[in-house]
KOLBA-402571 format. One record per residue: x, y, z negated of N, C-alpha, C, O in turn; residue in three letters. Coordinates in steps of 0.05 Angstrom, whole numbers, plus 5000, padded with zeros to 4 digits. Layout:
BEGIN
XYZXYZXYZXYZAla...
END
This chain:
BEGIN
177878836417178378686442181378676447182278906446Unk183378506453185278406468186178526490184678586508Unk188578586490190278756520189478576545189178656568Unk189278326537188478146570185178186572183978216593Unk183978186546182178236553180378526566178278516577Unk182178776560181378926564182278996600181179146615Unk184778816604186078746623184378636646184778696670Unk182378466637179978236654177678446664176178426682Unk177978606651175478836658177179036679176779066703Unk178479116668179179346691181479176721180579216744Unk183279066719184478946741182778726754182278536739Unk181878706779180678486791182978296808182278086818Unk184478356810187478216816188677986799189677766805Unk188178136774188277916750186977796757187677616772Unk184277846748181877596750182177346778182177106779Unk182377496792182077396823185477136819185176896825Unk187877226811189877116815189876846793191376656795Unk187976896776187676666748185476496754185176276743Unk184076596772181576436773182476176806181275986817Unk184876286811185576076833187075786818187575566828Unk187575876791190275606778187175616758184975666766Unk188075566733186675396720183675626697182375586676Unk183775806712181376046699182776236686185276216685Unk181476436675181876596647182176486621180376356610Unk184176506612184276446584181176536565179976736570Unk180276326545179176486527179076486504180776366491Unk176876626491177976716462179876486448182276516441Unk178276236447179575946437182275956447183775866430Unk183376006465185775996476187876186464190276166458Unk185976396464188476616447188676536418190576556404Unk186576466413186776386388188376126374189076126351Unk188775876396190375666393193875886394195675836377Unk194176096414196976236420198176326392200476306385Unk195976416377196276616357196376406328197576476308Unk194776106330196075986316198775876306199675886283Unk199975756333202475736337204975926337207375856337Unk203776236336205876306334208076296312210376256319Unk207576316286209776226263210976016268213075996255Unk210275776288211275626285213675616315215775486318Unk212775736327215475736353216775946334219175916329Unk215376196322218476396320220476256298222476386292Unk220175956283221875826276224675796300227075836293Unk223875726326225675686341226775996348229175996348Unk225976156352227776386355228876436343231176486350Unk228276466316229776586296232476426290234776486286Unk230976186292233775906286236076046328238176166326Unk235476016340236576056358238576286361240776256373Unk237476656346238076746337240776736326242976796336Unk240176646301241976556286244576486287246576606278Unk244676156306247076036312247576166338248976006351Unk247176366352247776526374249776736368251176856385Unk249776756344251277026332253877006338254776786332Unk256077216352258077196347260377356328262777366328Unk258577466313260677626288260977546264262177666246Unk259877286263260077146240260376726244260276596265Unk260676626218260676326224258876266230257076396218Unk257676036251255875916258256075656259253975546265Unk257875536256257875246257257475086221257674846215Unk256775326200256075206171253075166173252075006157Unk250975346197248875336192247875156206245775066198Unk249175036234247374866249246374676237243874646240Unk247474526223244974266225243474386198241374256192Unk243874546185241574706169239774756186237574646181Unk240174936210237674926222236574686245234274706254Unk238274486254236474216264235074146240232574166241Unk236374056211234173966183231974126191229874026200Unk232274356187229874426182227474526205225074596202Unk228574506219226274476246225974166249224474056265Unk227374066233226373716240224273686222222073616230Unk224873756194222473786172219173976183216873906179Unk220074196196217474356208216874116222214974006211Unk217573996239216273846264214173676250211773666255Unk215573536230213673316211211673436203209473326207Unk211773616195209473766174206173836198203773866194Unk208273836222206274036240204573716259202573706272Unk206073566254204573276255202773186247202072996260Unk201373256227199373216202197573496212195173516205Unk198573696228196073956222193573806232193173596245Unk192173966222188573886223187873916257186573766271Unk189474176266188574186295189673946303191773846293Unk188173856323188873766349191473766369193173596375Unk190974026375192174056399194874126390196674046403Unk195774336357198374306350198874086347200573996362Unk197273886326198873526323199873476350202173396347Unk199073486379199873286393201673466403203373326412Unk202573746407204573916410207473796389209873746391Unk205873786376208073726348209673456353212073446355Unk207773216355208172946368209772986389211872866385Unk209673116411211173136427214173206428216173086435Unk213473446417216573556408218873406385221273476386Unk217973216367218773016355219872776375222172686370Unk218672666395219572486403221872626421223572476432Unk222072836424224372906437226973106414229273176418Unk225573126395227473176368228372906359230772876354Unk227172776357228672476348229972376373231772226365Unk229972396403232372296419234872376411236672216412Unk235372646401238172706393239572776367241972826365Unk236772766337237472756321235672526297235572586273Unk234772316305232872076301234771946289234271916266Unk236171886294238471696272240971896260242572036272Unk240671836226242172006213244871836216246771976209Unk245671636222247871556226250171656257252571596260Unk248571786271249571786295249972146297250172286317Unk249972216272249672586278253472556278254972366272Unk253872866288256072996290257072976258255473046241Unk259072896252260372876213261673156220261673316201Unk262873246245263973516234262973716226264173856210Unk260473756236258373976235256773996210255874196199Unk256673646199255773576175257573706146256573786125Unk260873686155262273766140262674026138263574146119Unk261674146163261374416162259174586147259574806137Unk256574436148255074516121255574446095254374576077Unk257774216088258674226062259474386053258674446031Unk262474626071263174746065262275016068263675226072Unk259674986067258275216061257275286030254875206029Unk258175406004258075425980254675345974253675195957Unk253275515997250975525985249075275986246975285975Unk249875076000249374846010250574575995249174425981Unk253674556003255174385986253873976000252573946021Unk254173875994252673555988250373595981248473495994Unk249873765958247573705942245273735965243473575964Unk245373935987243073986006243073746021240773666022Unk244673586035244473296043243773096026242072926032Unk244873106009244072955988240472905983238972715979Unk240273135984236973175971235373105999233372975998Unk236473206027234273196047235072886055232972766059Unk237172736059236472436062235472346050234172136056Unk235472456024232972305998230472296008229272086011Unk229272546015226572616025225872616053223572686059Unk227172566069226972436098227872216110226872106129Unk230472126094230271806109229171606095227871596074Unk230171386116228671226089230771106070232971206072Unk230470906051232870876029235270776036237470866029Unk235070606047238070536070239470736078241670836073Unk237170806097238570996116239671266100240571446115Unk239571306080240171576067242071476049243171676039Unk243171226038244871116021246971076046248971216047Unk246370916063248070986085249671216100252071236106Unk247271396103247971626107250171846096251571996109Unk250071806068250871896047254071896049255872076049Unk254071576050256771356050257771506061259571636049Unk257071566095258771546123259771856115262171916119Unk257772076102258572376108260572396081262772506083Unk259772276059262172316040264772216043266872326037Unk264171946057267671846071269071956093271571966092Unk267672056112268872296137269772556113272172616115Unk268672676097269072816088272472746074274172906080Unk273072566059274872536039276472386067277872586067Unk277272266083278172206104279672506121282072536129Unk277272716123278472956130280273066110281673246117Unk280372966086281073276066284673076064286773206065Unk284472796062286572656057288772676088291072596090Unk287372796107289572826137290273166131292573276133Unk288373266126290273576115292373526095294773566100Unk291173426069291973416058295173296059296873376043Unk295973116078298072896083299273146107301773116108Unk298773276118299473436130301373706113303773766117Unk299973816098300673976072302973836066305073896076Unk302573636047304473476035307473456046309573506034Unk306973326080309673336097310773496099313173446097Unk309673846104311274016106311474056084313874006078Unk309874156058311874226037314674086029316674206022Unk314373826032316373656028318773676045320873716032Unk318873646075320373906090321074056089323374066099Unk320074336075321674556068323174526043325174676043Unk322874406021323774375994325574155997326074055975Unk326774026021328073706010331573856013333573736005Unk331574106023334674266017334074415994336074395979Unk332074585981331574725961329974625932328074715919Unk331574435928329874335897329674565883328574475862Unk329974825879330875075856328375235869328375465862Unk326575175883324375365894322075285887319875295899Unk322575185865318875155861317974805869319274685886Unk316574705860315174425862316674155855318774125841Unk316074065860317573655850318673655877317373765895Unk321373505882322073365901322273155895322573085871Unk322172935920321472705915324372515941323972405963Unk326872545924328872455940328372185943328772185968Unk327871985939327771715939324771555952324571315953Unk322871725960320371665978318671545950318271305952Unk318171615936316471445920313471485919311771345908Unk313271705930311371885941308471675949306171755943Unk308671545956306571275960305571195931303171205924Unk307271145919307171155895304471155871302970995859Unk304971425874303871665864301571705875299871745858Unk300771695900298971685913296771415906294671465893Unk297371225912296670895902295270925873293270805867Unk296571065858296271065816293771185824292671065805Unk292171295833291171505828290671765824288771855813Unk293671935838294172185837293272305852293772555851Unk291472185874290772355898289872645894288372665875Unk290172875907289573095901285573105912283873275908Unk285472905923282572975937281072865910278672905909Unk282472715886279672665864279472885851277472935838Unk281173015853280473345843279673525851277673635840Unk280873655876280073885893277673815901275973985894Unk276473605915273873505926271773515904269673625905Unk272673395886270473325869270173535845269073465824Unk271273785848271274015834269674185849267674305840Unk270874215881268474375898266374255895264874395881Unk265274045902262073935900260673865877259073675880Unk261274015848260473925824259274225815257174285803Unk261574415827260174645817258174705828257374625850Unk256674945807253475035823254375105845256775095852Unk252375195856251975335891251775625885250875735866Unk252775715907252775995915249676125915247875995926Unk249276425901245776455912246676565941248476695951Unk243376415950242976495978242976885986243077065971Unk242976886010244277096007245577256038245577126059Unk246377486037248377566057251177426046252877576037Unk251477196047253677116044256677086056257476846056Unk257677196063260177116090262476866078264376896062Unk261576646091262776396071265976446085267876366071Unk266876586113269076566114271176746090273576696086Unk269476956077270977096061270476926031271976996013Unk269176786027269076716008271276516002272476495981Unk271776366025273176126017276276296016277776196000Unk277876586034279876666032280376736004282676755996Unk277376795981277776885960277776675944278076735920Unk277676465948277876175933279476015942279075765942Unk282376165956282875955973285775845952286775645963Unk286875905932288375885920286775685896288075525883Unk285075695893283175395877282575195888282374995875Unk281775165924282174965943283775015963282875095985Unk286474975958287675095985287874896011288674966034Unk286874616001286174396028283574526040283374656061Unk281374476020280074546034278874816044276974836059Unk280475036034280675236048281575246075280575386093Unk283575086077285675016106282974896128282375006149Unk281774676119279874566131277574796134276374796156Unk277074936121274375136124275675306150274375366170Unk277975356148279175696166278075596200276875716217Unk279475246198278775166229276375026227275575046250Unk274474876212272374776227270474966222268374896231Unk270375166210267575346207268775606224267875826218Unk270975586246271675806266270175676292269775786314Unk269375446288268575266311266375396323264375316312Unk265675636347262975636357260475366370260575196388Unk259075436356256775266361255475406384254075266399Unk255575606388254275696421255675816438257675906428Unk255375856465256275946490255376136488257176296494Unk253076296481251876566486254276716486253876876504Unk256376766477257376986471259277006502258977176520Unk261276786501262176746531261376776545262376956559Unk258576626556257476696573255576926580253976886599Unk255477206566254177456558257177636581257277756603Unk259477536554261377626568261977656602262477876611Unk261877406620262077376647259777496658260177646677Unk257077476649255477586662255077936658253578066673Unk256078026643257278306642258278326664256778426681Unk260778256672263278256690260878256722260878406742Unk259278066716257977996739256778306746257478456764Unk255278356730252578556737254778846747254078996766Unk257978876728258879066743259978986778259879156796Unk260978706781261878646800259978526823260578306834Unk257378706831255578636844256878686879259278756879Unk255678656905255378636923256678936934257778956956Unk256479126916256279376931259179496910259579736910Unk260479346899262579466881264479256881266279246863Unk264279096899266678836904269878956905271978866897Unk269379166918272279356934273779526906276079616909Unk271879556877273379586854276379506844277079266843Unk277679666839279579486827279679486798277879546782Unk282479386792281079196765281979376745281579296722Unk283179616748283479806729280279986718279580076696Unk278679986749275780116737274279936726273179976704Unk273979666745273179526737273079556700271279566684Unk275679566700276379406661275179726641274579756618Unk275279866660273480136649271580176643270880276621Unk269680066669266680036671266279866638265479986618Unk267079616638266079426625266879476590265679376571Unk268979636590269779696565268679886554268079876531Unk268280066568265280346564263480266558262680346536Unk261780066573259380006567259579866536257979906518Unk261279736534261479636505262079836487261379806463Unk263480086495262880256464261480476466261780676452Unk259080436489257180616485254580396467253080476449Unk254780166476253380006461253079986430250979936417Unk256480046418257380046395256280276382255280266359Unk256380536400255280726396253880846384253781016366Unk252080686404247880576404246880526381245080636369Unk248880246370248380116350248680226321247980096302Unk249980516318251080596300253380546281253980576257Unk254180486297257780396290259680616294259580706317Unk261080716279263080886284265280786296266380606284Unk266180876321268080806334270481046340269981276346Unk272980926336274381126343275681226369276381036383Unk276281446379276981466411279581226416281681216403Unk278881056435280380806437282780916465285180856467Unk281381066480282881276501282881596495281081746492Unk285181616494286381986487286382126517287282006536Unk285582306518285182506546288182426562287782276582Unk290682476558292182416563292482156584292882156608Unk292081956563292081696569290281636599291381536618Unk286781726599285681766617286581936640286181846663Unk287282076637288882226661290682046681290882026706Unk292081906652294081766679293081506689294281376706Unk290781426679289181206691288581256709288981086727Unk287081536717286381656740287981706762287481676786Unk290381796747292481866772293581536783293981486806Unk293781346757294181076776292581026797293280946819Unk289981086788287180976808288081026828288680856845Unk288581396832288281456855291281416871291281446895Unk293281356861296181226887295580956886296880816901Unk293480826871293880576881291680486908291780276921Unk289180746912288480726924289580836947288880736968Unk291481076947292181196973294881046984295681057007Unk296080896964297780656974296180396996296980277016Unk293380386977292180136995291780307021292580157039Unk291080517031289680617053292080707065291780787089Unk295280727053296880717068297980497084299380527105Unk297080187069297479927077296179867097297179767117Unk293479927097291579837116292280007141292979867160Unk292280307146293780397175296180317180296680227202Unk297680327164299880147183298779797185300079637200Unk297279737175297479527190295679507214295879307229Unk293979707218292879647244293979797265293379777289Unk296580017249298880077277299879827293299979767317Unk300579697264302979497276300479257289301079027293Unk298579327293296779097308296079177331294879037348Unk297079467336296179667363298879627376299179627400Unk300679597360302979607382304379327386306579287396Unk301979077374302278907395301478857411302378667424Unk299179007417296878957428299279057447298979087471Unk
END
């Protein structure tokens, strides 16, 4: 038997409070709960995921929209009922913001390119098998041209300054190019993006994995150093607020109703403790970040900055008595 069910027998409060909205669940009910569950903990886990702030999260997002777009389809077709039209549902509101592959984010897109373990070939393959032939030849077009569009504005960026620092030092290394011909060269077919580009996306893929693609690309960054440059800032890009906003609401829970009158020396105490007792918790070795010393004179600040405030406040309600 079931915790609610064993729950239905002994509490009559329960019963009594369920039987006013739409009854007691039953077995069929728990049993529809218990089908679905693999399929919502897709959304946690994906949520999870791009929530993280100790690592990149902007290579995985639309890894995980694909692939909760792909679950949705699949769960369209189940035999039940009541998931199909769950499923139906949640599709028509998955396709309001990711239904046309022409209208997705290209940065985010580029940001799973430059994920090793991914590359093109994973776009490549899922517009094959989810859009339709247009739309995935299309598709294709728009993310490989944003792509080589990005790598040619770093790249022209690179270029300027090297060319800048070397146009007094021809004896340091590289070609100078006194006479601008530089267009040139460019025009023939020298572009650096038919190489660097098309060298990253030819080789195999990374195995999947605990992978940390930001260290990977620092260790490859002298074989693509454009698009290394491009990896450092668009895969630093957070894809979620959780972390910010974790942060403020910290601040909040110490800075409640009854601890307003804190100042911002305990305050920054309170909140920095709690984070390396957390660290703690977690089994992280941390090292003493405050020396006894150091604490002491925090304390002794605390306390003249408080007997300064309580020296402010009587005189000022002297000097309010002796206008009176």
């Amino acid at each position: 038997m079931s915790t609610f069910g064993k729950l239905e027998m002994q509490d009559r409060a329960y019963v009594r409070e369920l039987k006013n909205g739409n009854g007691l669940p039953l077995l069929e009910d728990w049993e529809y709960v218990h089908s679905i569950l693999p399929f919502l903990a897709l959304f946690h886990d994906a949520t999870v995921r791009i929530s993280g702030s100790s690592y990149a999260t902007s290579n995985m997002y639309m890894f995980e929209v694909f692939g909760i777009g792909k679950k949705i389809r699949e769960m369209c077709n189940h035999p039940d009922s009541r998931i199909r039209s769950m499923a139906q549902s949640m599709k028509i509101k998955y396709d309001k913001y990711w239904g046309e592959p022409n209208s997705l984010n290209m940065l985010l897109l580029i940001a799973l390119i430059l994920d090793p373990t991914h590359k093109m070939k994973f776009i490549n393959w899922y517009a094959e098998h989810f859009f339709g032939s247009d739309e995935a030849t299309s598709f294709i077009k728009n993310v490989n041209s944003s792509l080589i569009s990005l790598f040619n504005e770093y790249n022209g960026q690179m270029g300027e300054s090297l060319a800048s620092s070397q146009e007094y030092r021809p004896h340091e290394g590289g070609k100078v190019d006194p006479y601008g011909f530089k267009p040139f060269y460019k025009s023939s077919g020298r572009n650096k993006a038919d190489s660097e580009v098309t060298k990253y996306l030819d080789e195999a893929l990374e195995e999947e994995g605990d992978l940390d693609v930001l260290i990977w690309w620092k260790d490859n960054c002298t074989q693509y150093p454009v698009l290394a440059r491009i990896s450092r800032e668009v895969l630093a890009i957070p894809v979620s607020t959780v972390a910010s906003e974790s942060t403020f609401s910290t601040g909040g829970r110490v800075l409640d109703a009854y601890r307003s009158s804190l100042s911002s020396t305990t305050v920054e105490a309170l909140i920095c403790t709690q984070d390396w007792v957390k660290k703690k918790d977690d089994g992280i070795e941390t090292s003493s970040l405050v020396t006894y010393d150091e604490l002491n004179t925090l304390q002794q600040l605390e306390q003249d900055f408080l007997f300064q405030s309580s020296l402010g406040g009587s005189s000022a309600s002297t000097r309010l008595d002796d206008d009176d």
